[in-house]
N, C-alpha and C positions, 0 to 999 in steps of 0.2 A: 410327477415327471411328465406324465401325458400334457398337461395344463402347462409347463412351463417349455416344452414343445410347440404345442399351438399358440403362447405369447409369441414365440420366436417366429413362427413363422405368417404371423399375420403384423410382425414391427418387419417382417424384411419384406413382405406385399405391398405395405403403408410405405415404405423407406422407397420404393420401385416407383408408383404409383406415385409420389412428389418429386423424385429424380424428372421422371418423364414431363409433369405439367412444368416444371421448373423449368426445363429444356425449351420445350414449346412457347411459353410464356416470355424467354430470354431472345429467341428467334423473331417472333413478331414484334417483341416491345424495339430489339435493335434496329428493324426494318421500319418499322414506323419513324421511330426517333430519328434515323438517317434519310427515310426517304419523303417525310412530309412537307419538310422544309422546300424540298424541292417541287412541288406540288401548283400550278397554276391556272388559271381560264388559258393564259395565253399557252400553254404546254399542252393545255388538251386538246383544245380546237385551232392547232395552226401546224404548218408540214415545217420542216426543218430547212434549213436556207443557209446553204455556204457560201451565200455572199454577204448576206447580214450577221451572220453567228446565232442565228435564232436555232432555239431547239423545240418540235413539237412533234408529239407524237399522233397526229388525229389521222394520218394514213397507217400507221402501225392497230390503232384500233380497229379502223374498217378494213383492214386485210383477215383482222382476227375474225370480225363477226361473220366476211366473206367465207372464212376457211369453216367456221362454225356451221352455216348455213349450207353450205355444200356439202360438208360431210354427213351431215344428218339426216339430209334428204335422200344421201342411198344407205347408210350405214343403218338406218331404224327398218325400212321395208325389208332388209338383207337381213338383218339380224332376227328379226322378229318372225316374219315370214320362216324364216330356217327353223327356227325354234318350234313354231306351230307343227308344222312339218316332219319333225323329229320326234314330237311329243304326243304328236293327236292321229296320225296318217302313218309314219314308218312300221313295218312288220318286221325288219331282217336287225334282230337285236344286235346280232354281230356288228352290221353298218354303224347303225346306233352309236355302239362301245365306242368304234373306228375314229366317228367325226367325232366322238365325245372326246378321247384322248389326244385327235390330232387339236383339238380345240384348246386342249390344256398347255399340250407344248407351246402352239401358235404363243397363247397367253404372255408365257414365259421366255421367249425370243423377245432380245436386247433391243430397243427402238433404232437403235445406230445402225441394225443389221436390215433393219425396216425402209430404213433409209438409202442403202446402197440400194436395195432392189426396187427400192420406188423410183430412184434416178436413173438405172437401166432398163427398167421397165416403162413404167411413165415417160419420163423424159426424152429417154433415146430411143425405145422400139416403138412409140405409140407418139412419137415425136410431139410430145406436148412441151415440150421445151421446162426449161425452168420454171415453175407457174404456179400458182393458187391451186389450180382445180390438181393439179400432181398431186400435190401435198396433201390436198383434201382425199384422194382415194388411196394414198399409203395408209394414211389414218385410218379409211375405212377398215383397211385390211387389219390394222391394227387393235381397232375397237372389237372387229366383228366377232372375237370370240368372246369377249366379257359379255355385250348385248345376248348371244347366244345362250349364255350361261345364266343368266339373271331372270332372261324370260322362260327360259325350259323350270327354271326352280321355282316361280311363280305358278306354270302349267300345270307340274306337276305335284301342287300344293293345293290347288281345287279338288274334293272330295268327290270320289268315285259315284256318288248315289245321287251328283246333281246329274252329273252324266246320264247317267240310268234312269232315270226319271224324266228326264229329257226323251231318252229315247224311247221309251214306255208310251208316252205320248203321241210317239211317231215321225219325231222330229227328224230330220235329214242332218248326216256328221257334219255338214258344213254350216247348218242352222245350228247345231249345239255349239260349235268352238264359237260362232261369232255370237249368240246372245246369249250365251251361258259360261263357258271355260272363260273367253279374254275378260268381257265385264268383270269378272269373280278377279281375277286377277290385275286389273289394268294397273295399281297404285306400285305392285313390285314392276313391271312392266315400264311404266314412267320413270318410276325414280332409277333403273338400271338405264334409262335412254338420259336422265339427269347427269348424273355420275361421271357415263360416256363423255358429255358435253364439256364437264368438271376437267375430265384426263385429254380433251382433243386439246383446252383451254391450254393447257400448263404442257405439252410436246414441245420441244424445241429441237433434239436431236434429227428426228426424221427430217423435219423439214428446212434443215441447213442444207441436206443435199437435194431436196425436190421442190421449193416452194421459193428460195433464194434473197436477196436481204434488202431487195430497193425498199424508199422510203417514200415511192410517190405515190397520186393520191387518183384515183382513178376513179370510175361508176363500177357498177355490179359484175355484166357483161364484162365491159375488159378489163378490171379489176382479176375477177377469176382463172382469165388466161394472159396474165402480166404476173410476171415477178414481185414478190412482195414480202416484208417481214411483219408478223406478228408482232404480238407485245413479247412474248419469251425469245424469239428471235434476235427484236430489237436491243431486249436487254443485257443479252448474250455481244451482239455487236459493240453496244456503247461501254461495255466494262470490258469488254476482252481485247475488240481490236483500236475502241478509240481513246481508251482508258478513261472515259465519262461515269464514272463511278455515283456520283451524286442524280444525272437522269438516270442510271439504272436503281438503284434506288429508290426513285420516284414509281418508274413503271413494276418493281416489285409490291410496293403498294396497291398499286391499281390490280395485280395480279391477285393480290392476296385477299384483296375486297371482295372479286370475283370468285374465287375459290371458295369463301365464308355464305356466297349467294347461292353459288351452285349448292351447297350442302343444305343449307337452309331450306330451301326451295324443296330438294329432295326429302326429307323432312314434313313440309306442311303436305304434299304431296300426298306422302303416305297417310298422315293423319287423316287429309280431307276425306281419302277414299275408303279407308277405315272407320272414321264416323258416319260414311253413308252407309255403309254394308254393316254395322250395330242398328244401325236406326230399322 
C-alpha cells in the first residue's frame, strides 16, 4: 500500500512537471514561430516612418538600454549600500524587522500602483515631465526591495569566524565588510543586480504612465529626459492600440532572447565566482 502510494504520487509530480515544460515550451515555440518571420537588419536598425510605412524599432531599443543604464546606476548603490547597512552597521533589531517587512510588502505592490505614483511624483511634483529618467526611478523604487533582499541573504550567508578572525587581527568594521563580507559574497550580489536588470527589461505597466510611448531616436543626454517607449512598451502599443500584431511579435522575440541572456549571464556569474572561491 505504502509503495503504491508513492508510485501515485511521484506519476502526479512527473504528470506536473511535463504539464509545466509543455506550457513553456508551447509559449516560446508560438512566439518564435509568429515572430521570427518578422525579424530584419532593416527592423533593427532603422526608427519607424509614417510617411514611408516603414517600421523599426532601433529607438525603442536605445530608450530600453537608456532606461537600463539609469536605473542601475542608482538602484545598485541604493540597494546594496542599504543592505550593507542593515546587515553589518544596524543595532535596533526592531528597525531591522520594520524595513525587513516594509521591504516585503514594497515587493508585493502591483506595478500599475507604481506607476500612478511615479507619474504624480516624478512627472508632476518633481516636474520631469513624461521621460526616461521618470521611469527609470519608479523602477528604482520598484527594484529597490528585491536588490535589498538578495544582497542581505548573500550578507548574511558569509560565516561568522571570517568576521572574527578579521577582527582578531585588528581590522576596522569597515576594512572587514569591504575585503572580507562583500568579496565572500559578491557572485549572490551580482546575480541579484542581474535578475533586477532581467525584471527592469520586461516592466511595461509602470512605465505607460511615467516614461510615455514616442518612437524617436535621440542621444543619451536627451534621450533620458525625452519621452520614449521601450521594447515592452513598444509591444504593447503596436498589438493594442495599432493592431500590428506581426511587429509585436517580432519585438517579443527580441524580448525573449534578452530574458534567456539575463538568466544566463546570472548563471555563469555565479559559477565564475564560485569557482574562484573553491580554488
Amino acid at each position: 500500500m505504502r509503495k503504491a502510494k508513492e508510485n501515485l504520487w511521484k506519476t502526479i509530480m512527473l504528470a506536473c512537471t511535463l504539464i509545466t515544460c509543455a506550457i513553456l515550451i508551447f509559449l516560446i515555440g508560438y512566439v518564435l514561430v509568429q515572430g521570427i518571420k518578422g525579424l530584419s537588419v532593416n527592423f533593427l536598425t532603422t526608427s519607424p516612418s509614417y510617411t514611408t510605412g516603414n517600421i523599426g524599432i532601433l529607438p525603442d531599443i536605445m530608450n530600453t538600454v537608456y532606461l537600463l543604464i539609469v536605473s542601475l546606476l542608482v538602484l545598485v548603490p541604493l540597494g546594496v549600500g542599504a543592505a550593507v547597512y542593515l546587515s553589518e552597521y544596524a543595532r535596533n533589531h526592531r528597525i531591522v524587522r520594520l524595513i525587513d517587512n516594509a521591504a516585503e510588502i514594497l515587493s508585493g505592490i502591483p506595478s500599475i500602483i507604481y506607476g500612478l505614483v511615479g507619474m504624480l511624483f516624478f512627472c508632476q511634483f518633481m516636474n520631469l515631465q513624461t521621460s526616461l529618467l521618470a521611469g527609470a526611478l519608479t523602477l528604482v523604487i520598484m527594484n529597490l526591495p528585491t536588490i535589498m533582499r538578495t544582497t542581505r541573504e548573500s550578507l548574511l550567508s558569509v560565516p561568522k569566524g571570517l568576521r572574527e578572525g578579521a577582527y582578531g587581527l585588528g581590522a576596522s568594521k569597515w576594512r572587514v565588510v569591504r575585503t572580507i563580507v562583500v568579496p565572500e559574497c559578491l557572485d549572490g550580489i551580482i546575480t541579484g543586480c542581474i535578475l533586477s536588470a532581467g525584471r527592469i527589461l520586461g516592466e511595461s505597466a509602470a512605465l505607460l504612465f511615467t516614461a510615455g510611448f514616442a518612437h524617436t531616436l535621440h542621444g543619451f543626454a536627451d534621450g533620458v529626459m525625452s519621452s520614449g517607449a521601450t521594447l515592452t512598451v513598444a509591444l504593447y502599443v503596436y498589438a493594442k492600440e495599432q493592431g500590428e500584431f506581426q511587429v509585436a511579435f517580432s519585438i517579443a522575440v527580441i524580448l525573449l532572447v534578452l530574458a534567456v541572456l539575463v538568466n544566463l549571464s546570472a548563471e555563469l556569474v555565479r559559477k565564475h565566482f564560485k569557482g574562484e572561491r573553491n580554488v
